[in-house]
C-alpha positions as CSV (number, residue, x, y, z in Angstrom):
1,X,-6.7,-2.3,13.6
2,X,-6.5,-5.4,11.5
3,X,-7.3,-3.5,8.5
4,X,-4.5,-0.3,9.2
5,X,-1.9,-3.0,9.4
6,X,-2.3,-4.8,6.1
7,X,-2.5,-1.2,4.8
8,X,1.0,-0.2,6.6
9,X,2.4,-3.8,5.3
10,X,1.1,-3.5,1.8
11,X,2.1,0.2,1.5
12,X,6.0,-1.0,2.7
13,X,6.0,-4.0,-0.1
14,X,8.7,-2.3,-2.3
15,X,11.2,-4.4,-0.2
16,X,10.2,-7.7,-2.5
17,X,11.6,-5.3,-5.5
18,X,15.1,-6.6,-4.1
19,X,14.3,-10.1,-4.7
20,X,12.2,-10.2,-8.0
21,X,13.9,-7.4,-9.8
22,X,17.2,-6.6,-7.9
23,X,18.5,-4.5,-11.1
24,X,15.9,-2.2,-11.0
25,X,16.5,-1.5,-7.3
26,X,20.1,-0.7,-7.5
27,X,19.2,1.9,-9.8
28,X,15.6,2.9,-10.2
29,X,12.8,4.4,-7.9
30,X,10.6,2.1,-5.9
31,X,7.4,3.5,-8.5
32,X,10.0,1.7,-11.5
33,X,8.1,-1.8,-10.2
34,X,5.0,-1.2,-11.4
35,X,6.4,0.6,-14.8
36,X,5.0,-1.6,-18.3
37,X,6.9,-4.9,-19.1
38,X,8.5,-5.0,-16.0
39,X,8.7,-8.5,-13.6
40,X,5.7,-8.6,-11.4
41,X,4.8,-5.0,-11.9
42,X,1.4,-6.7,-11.5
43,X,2.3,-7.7,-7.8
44,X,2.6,-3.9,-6.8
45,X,-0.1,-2.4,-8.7
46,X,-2.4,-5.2,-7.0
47,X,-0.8,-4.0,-3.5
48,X,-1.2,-0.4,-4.0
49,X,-5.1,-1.2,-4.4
50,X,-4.8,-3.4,-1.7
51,X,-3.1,-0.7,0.1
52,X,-5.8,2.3,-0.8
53,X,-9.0,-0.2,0.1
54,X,-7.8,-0.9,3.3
55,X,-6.7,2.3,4.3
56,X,-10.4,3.8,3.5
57,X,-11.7,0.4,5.8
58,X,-8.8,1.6,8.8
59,X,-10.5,5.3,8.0
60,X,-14.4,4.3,8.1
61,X,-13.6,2.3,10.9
62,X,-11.9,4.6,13.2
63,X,-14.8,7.1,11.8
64,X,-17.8,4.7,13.3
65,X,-15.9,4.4,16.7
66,X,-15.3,8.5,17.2
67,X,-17.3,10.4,19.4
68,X,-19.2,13.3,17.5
69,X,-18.5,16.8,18.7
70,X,-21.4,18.9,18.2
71,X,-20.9,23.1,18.2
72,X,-24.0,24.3,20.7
C-alpha cells in the first residue's frame, strides 16, 4: 500500500509546476515541465521514474498477495 501511494503522490506532482515555474502553468501543458532548459525539469523527470518504479512494486506486490485461479 506504501508503495501505490508514493506512486499516486509522485504521479500528481505537477502541482509544484505553480510554484517553480508559474509562467509555464498559466499557459503550457503539465508535460512543458520536463521540456529541455526548463526550471527543475529535472525534478519531474526524476518523479515520473519514481512514479513508474513504484507503480511496478504496488503491481508485484498486489501480484504475490492474489489467490491463483486455476482452469480444471
Amino acid at each position: 500500500m506504501f508503495a501505490g501511494l508514493v506512486a499516486a503522490l509522485a504521479y500528481c506532482s505537477w502541482p509544484i509546476g505553480f510554484l517553480v515555474n508559474p509562467a509555464l502553468t498559466a499557459t503550457g501543458l503539465a508535460s512543458d515541465l520536463e521540456a529541455h532548459g526548463q526550471p527543475y525539469s529535472w525534478l519531474f523527470i526524476l518523479l515520473d521514474c519514481v512514479t513508474g518504479l513504484f507503480a511496478l512494486v504496488a503491481v508485484g506486490l498486489a501480484w504475490l498477495t492474489v489467490e491463483r485461479w486455476t482452469i480444471a
